[in-house]
C-alpha positions, 0 to 999 in steps of 0.5 A, a space after each residue: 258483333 258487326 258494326 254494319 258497314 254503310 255508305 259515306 266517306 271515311 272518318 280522316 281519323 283512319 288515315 292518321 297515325 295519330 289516331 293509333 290506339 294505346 295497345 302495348 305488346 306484352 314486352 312493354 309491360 304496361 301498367 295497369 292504366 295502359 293497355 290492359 289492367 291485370 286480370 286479378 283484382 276484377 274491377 269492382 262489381 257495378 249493381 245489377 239492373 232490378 230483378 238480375 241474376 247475381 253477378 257473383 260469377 263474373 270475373 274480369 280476365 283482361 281490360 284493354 284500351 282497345 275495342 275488343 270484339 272477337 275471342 276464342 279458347 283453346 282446347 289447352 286453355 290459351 286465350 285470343 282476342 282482336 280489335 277492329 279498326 273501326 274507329 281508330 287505328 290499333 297496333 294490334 289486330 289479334 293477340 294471345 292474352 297472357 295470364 296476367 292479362 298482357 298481350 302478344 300479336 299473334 300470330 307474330 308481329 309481321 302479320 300485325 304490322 298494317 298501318 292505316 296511314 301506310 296501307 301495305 300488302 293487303 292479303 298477307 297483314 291483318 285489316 280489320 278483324 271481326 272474330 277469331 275461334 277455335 274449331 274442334 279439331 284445335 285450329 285458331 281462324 281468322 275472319 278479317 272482313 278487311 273493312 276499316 271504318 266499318 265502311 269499304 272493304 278493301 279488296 283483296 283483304 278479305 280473309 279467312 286463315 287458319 293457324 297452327 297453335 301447335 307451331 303457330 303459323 299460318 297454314 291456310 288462307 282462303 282470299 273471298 272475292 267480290 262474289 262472296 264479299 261485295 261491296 257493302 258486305 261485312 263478313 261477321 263472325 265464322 264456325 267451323 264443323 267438327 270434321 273441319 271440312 266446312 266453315 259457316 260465315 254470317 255477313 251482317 253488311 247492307 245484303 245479309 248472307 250465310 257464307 259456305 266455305 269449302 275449306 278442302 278446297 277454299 271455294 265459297 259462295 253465298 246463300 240465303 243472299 238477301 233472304 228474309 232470315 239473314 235480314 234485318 227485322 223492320 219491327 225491332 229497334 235496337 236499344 241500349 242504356 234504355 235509348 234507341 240506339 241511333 247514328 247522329 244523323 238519325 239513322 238507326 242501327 240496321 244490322 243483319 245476320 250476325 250471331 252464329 251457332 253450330 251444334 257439337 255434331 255439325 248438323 244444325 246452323 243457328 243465327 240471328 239478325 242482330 237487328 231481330 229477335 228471331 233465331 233460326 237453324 238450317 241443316 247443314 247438308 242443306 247448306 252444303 249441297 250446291 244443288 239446292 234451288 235459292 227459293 228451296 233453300 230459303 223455305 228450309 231455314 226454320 224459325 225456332 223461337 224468339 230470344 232477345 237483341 242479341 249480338 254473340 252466339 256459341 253453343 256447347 255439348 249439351 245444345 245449350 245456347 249462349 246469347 249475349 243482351 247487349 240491351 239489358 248488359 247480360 248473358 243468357 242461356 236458351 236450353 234444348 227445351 226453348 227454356 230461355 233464363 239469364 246467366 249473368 247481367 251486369 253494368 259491367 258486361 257494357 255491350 256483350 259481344 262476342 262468346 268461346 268456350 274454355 276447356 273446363 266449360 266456362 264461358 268467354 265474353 267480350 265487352 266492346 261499348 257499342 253504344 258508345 262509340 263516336 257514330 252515336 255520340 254528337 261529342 265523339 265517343 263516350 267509353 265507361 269503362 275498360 274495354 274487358 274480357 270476361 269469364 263466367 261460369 257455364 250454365 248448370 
């Protein structure tokens, strides 16, 4: 998810280490109160809104302290998450989830050891990660829009790497300036086209974008820079728990391009404004080719149907489209056929945020409680619950 960066002074909470969130390594084996409950027993199961599909599927992989936004899968099954320091400090930015649930930095503990209060070499630690994923060809990447407390990105921190899962370790970093991530730009969440020549980046920040990374040679650059469908939509009005979802100052949520698919032949890109209900696609070779004029590119986006405030994207093999509801605590499915139906809804999935795809087809989903972080609280942050992973089986 994005939570958009705005103007104002950073909360002092970012530059005290004291604010340094509960999150253990899996050598402090915690106990299920701390940093993360055992994946098994799920948490008992809360009733699902009138009229939701059954949440039988559902099943409670990991729960942290910690706000979890991004995940992604291997091809062998191994599972990654991270937390953003968007309120608060944490101990870890991105860390392999063990089968009972404990976590592990990763891709070691140097990478993770950026301390707000200490702020030390900003290109070689991890800032604040939005997403993580796994591209076909078994890489894990790293999006690290370097911008704690959704607020100023830090420059010379915004990042992209790539990781070896075989030898786990860094094999590329690719640094974006100020062209590609200005001021006010919050790099949200990347895919990557099965050759693995090509990475596609949603910024959600004050001028939404689509970023087009070259990853032969690392040069990016942005397109559709303010164009109509990287934006916000004026109309749609965020909601959650059935109330508009407002900052104490009156402020309403204003995120724009967020939510990003590939189709598994890399020729389509799909988006959406998290604020918005439109989903569009580009072909990629559009996107690709520099030679294209703005104004000819913008008129190439087509507007494929209408779906829902939506926060996390991913399609599968079959062009099923996977869209989290962070309004109604659910996750649909919008079929080839523009079909769209709801795979699970449950009070459990407190804001659904981000989707990845394991080996045998299941479907990954983060719950990180938007709505109830301090921004929209007068009295502070309001969590319900365990910030979770979550597995579900995939659509049929």
């Amino acid at each position: 998810m994005s939570s958009t960066p705005r103007t104002g002074r950073r909360t002092a909470l970012l530059g005290t280490a004291a604010s340094l969130v509960a999150l253990r390594t899996a050598q402090a084996q915690p106990q299920p109160s701390q940093a993360q409950a055992p994946a098994s027993p799920p948490a008992s199961p809360q009733p699902a809104a009138p009229g939701a599909a059954p949440a039988a599927g559902l099943e409670r992989v990991a729960a942290f302290e910690g706000q979890v936004t991004g995940v992604a899968v291997s091809k062998d099954g191994r599972m990654f998450v991270c937390f953003p320091r968007w309120e608060k400090d944490v101990e870890i930015s991105v860390a392999e989830v063990g089968r009972d649930g404990s976590l592990k930095p990763y891709p070691d503990a140097e990478w993770n050891a950026y301390r707000n209060a200490a702020p030390r070499d900003l290109a070689n630690h991890l800032i604040c990660v939005q997403s993580v994923t796994v591209d076909p060809q078994g890489f894990l990447w790293i999006l690290d829009p370097a911008a704690p407390g959704n607020e100023f990105n830090l420059p010379g921190g915004v990042k992209m790497l790539k990781v070896d899962l075989g030898s786990n370790k860094v094999v590329q970093t690719i640094a974006f300036d100020s062209s590609t991530a200005p001021q006010g730009a919050y790099l949200n969440d990347v895919r990557v086209t099965p050759d693995g020549r090509w990475a596609f980046i949603t910024d959600s920040g004050q001028r939404g974008a689509i970023v087009v990374v070259d990853l032969s040679t690392g040069k990016a650059r942005r397109v559709l820079d303010g164009a109509g469908p990287t934006q916000p939509e004026p109309d749609v009005i965020v909601k959650a728990d059935g109330r508009e979802l407002r900052r104490t100052d009156g402020r309403p949520t204003l995120f724009a391009a967020d939510g990003i698919a590939l189709d598994a032949e890399g020729k389509y890109l799909y988006w959406q404004a998290l604020t918005g209900r439109t989903l569009y696609r580009i072909a990629t070779a559009s996107l690709i080719d520099e030679g294209i004029a703005p104004t000819r590119l913008a008129s190439s986006v087509e507007k494929i149907g209408t779906t829902c405030v939506a926060d996390g994207y991913w399609m599968d093999k079959a062009g099923n489209l996977y869209i989290t509801s962070p309004e109604d605590d659910s996750l649909k499915v919008r079929r080839p056929d523009g079909r769209m139906d709801t795979l699970v809804q449950d009070k459990r999935l407190r804001w659904p945020d981000s989707l990845a795809e394991g080996p045998d087809g299941a479907i990954y989903v983060t719950t990180s409680q938007i709505q109830d972080m301090a921004r929209y609280h007068e009295k502070g942050a309001t969590p319900q619950q365990a910030y979770a992973l979550w597995r579900v089986q995939p659509a049929r």
